[in-house]
C-alpha positions in Angstrom: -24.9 141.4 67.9 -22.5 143.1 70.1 -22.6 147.1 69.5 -19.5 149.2 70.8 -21.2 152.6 70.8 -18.4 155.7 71.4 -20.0 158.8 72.7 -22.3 157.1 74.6 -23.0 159.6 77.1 -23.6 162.1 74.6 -27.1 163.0 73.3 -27.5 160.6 70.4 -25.3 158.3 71.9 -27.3 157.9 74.8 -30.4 157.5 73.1 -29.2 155.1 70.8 -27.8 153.1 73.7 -31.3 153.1 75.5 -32.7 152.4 72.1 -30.8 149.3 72.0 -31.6 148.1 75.2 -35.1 148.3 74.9 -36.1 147.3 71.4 -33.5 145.0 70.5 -31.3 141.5 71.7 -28.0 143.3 71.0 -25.4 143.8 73.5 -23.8 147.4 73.9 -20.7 148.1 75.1 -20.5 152.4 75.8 -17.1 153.7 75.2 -17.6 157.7 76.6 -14.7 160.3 77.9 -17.2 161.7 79.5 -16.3 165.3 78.9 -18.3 167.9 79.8 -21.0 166.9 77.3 -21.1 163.3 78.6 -23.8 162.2 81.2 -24.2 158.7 82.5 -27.1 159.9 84.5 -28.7 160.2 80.3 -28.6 156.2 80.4 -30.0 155.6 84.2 -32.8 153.5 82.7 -30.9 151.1 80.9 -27.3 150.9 83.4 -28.8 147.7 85.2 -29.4 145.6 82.5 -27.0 142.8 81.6 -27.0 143.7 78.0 -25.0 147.4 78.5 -21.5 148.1 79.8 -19.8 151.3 79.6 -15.7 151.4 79.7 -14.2 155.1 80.6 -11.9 156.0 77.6 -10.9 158.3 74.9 -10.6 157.6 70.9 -7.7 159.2 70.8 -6.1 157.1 73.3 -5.2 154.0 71.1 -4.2 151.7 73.5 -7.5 152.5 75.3 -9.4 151.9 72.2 -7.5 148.6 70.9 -7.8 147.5 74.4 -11.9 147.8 74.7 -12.4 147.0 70.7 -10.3 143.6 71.7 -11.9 142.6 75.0 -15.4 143.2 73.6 -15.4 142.1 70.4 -17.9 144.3 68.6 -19.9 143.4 65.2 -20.9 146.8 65.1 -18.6 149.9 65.8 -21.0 153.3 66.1 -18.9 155.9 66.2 -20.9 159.3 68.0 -17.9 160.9 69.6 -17.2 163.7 68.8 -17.1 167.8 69.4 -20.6 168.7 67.9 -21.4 172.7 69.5 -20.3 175.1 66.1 -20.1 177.9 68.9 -17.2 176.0 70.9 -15.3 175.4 67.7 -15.3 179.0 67.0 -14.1 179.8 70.4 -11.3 176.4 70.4 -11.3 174.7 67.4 -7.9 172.7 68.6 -10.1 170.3 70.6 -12.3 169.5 67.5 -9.4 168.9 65.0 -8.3 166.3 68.0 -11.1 164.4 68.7 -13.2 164.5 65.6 -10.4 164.2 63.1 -7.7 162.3 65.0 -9.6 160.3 67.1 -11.3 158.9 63.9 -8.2 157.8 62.3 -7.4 156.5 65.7 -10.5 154.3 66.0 -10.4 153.6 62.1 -7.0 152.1 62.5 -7.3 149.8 65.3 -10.8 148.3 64.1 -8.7 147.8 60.7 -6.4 145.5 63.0 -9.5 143.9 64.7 -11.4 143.2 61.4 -8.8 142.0 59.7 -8.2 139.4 62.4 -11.7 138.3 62.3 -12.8 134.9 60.6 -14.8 135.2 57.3 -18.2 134.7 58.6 -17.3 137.9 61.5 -15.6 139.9 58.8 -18.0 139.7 56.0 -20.3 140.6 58.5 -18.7 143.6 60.6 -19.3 146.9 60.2 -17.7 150.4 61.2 -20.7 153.3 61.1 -19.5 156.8 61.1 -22.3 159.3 62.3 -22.2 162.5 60.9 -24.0 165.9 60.5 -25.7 167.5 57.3 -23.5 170.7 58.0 -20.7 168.7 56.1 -22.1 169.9 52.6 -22.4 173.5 53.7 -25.1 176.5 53.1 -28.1 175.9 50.8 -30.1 178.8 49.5 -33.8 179.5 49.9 -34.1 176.0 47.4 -32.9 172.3 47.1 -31.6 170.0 49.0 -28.9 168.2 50.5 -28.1 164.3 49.1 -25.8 161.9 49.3 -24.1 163.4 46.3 -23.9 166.6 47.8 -19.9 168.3 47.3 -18.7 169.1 50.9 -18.3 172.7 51.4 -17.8 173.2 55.2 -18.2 176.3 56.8 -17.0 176.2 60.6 -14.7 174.4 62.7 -16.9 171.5 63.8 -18.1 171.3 60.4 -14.6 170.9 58.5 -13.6 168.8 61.2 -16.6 166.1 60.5 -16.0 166.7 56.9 -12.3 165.1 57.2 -13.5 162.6 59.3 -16.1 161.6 57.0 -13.4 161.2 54.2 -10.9 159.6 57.0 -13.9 157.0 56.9 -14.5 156.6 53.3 -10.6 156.1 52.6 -10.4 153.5 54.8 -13.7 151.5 53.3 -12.0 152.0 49.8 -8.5 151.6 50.1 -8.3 148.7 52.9 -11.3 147.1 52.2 -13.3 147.8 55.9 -17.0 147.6 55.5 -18.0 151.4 56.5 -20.8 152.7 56.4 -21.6 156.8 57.1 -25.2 158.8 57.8 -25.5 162.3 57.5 -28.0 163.7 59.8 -29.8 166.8 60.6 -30.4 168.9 63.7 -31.3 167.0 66.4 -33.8 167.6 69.7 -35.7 165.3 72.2 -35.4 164.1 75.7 -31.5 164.5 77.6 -30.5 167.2 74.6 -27.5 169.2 76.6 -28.7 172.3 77.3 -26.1 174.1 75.5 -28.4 173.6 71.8 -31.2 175.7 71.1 -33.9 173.9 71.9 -33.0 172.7 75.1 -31.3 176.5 75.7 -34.6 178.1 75.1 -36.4 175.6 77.7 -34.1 176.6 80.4 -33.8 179.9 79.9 -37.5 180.6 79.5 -38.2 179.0 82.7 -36.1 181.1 84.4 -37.6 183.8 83.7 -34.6 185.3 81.1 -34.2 186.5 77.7 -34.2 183.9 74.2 -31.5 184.6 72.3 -32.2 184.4 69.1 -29.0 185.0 66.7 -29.4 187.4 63.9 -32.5 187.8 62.8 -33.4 184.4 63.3 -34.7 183.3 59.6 -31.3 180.6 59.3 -33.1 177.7 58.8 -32.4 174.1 59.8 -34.4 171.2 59.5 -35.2 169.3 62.5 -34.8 165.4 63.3 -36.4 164.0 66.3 -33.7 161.7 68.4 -35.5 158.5 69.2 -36.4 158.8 64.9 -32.6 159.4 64.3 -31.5 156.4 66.3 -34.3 154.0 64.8 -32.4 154.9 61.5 -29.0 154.6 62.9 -29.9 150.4 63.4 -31.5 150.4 60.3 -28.6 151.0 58.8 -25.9 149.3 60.6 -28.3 145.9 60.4 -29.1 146.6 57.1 -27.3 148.9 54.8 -25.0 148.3 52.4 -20.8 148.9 52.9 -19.3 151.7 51.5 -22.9 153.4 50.8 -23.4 156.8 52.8 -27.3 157.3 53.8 -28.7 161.1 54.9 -31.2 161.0 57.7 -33.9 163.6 57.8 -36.8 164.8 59.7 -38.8 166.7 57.0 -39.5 170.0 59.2 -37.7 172.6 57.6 -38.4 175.4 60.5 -36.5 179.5 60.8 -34.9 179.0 64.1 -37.3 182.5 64.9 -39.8 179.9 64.5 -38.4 177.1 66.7 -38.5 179.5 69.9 -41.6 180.7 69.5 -42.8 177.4 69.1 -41.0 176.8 72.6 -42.6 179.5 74.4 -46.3 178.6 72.6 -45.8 175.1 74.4 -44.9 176.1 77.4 -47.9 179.0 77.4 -49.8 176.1 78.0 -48.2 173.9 79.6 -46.2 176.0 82.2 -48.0 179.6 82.1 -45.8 182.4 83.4 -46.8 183.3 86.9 -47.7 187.0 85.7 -50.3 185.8 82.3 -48.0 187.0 80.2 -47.0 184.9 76.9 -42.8 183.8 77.0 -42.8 185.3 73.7 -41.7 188.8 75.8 -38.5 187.4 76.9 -37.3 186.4 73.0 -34.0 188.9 72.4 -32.2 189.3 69.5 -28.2 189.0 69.8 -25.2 189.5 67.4 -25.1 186.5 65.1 -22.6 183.7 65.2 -19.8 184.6 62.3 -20.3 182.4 59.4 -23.9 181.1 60.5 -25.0 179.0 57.6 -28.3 180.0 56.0 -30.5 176.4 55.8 -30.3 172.7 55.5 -32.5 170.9 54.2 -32.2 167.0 53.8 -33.6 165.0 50.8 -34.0 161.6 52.8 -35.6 159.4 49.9 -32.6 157.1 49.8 -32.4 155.7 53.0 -36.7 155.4 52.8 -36.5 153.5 49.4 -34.0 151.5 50.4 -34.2 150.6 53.9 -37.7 151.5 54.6 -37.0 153.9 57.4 -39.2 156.9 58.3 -39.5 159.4 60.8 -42.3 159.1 63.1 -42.5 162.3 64.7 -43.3 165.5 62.8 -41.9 168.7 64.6 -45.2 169.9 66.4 -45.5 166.3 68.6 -41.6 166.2 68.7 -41.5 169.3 70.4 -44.6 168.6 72.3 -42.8 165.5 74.0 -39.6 167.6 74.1 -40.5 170.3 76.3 -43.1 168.0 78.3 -40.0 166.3 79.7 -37.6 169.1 80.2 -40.5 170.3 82.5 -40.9 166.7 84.2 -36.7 166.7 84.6 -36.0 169.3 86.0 -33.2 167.9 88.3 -31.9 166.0 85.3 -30.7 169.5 83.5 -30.0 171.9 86.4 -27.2 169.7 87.9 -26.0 170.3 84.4 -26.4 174.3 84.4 -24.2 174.3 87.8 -21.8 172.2 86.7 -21.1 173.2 83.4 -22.4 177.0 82.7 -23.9 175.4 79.6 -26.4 178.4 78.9 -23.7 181.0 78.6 -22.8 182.3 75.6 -20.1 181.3 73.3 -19.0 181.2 69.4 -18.4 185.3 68.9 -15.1 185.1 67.3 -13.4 187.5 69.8 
């Protein structure tokens, strides 16, 4: 099939896009901004192969977007792009409205021209797959879990701004007809993570010797997906799920984000010792909290199991094992990222 993958460059993006390439027949067109988040340097094992193309463009941009949907012809539209850091939103939630909300409707309405131009054969068979996040349905307490029947209850910026575009997508599959389908994730980490997101944050940081900021008091809890899992799920379900049907994807390792750093600094304890024998659990700070930091997610993930048959393959304690084993192998991968884009600074207080 041919894939047109927005967001590309991006985390997820990337991965799936490298995914693709590697595991599958499918050609992949990558349709990226490349904002400060986007990095083609995240797809230099795949960029020679005759099977991947990337275009320069934005989904807001709809002559850009009917353009590259026309020229490439896509079976599959993956749409990743999007403003994903809840601390950015907080600080300029304009730029989330624009491209999370608007630039869906933008890309929804010119792949609603392309479909509908399609023979029956193409159009029975295309699909439009909205990725979104698990923060869409809001704070759980210390029970439950999140499902696909889940009311939305968004909490941030980024999250309301997912939220609409979720429903932007679900109009569309209901009142024009266009076979959508939408996946709900949880937190991501793994290899070419932008060092922005805690994981990735704490790597850096701890390496350099300076504190881990932990927000609050660090029991928020999040449940943690590992990438090359998400994106296995991502082409289970645009090969095989079923339009209009929306499928969470979850990595079944609930873990208090306290608990996610100190795993970071037990792994690097022995795989990177500090020069001076101590432990990196000395440099963990605590720091005001982010305003409105939701308290857990959790993601029941039985539906897309029982009916597509995907599971996670990584559990958190070899995720993070291969996470931090290649931050410390790629070094010059990330810290041409730290110059260029101050990405470990602080952001989201609300001032």
């Amino acid at each position: 099939m041919r894939i047109l993958v927005t967001g590309g460059a991006g985390f997820i993006g990337s991965a799936l896009i490298r995914h693709l390439i590697e595991n599958s027949d499918h050609d992949v067109l990558n349709f990226d901004k490349l904002t400060y988040a986007g990095t083609l340097t995240s797809l230099a094992t795949v960029s020679s192969s005759s099977r991947y193309r990337f275009k320069q463009g934005d989904v807001c941009d709809e002559h850009a977007v009917a353009a590259t949907i026309e020229d490439f012809q896509p079976d599959v539209i993956t749409h990743l792009a999007a403003e994903s850091h809840v601390d950015r939103s907080i600080d300029g939630p304009g730029t989330f409205i624009q491209t999370n909300i608007v630039g869906t409707y933008t890309l929804l309405a010119k792949a609603l021209e392309y479909w509908r131009r399609l023979d029956d054969i193409r159009r029975k068979s295309f699909r439009f797959h909205h990725i979104s996040t698990d923060e869409v349905f809001g704070s759980l307490g210390e029970t439950g879990y999140f499902t696909e029947a889940t009311p939305y209850d968004p909490r941030s910026p980024y999250s309301a701004s997912k939220a609409g575009s979720d429903h932007l997508v679900s109009a569309w599959g209901h009142t024009f007809g266009l076979p959508v389908l939408i996946t709900n994730c949880s937190n991501n980490y793994g290899p070419y993570h932008f060092p922005e997101k805690l994981i990735p944050l704490m790597i850096v940081r701890a390496l350099a010797g300076e504190p881990l900021p932990v927000y609050g008091n660090g029991l928020n809890v999040r449940d943690w997906l590992y990438v090359e899992d998400h994106v296995r799920a991502l082409q289970c379900v645009f090969e095989k799920g079923i339009p209009g049907q929306t499928y969470n994807v979850g990595g079944n390792s609930e873990r208090r984000n306290i608990d996610v750093v100190r795993s970071v600094c037990e792994i690097l304890d022995r795989l990177h010792p500090r020069e001076d024998g101590e432990s990196y659990y000395k440099q963990i700070s605590y720091v005001a909290d982010r305003p409105g930091h939701d308290q857990r997610y959790a993601i029941d993930a039985s539906k897309i199991s029982d009916d597509l048959g995907w599971q996670p393959v990584e559990n958190f304690e070899s995720g993070m094992e291969k996470t931090v084993a290649w931050y410390l192998s790629e070094r010059d991968w990330w810290a041409e990222i730290l110059d260029r884009t101050q990405a470990a600074n602080r952001r989201g207080l609300g001032a």
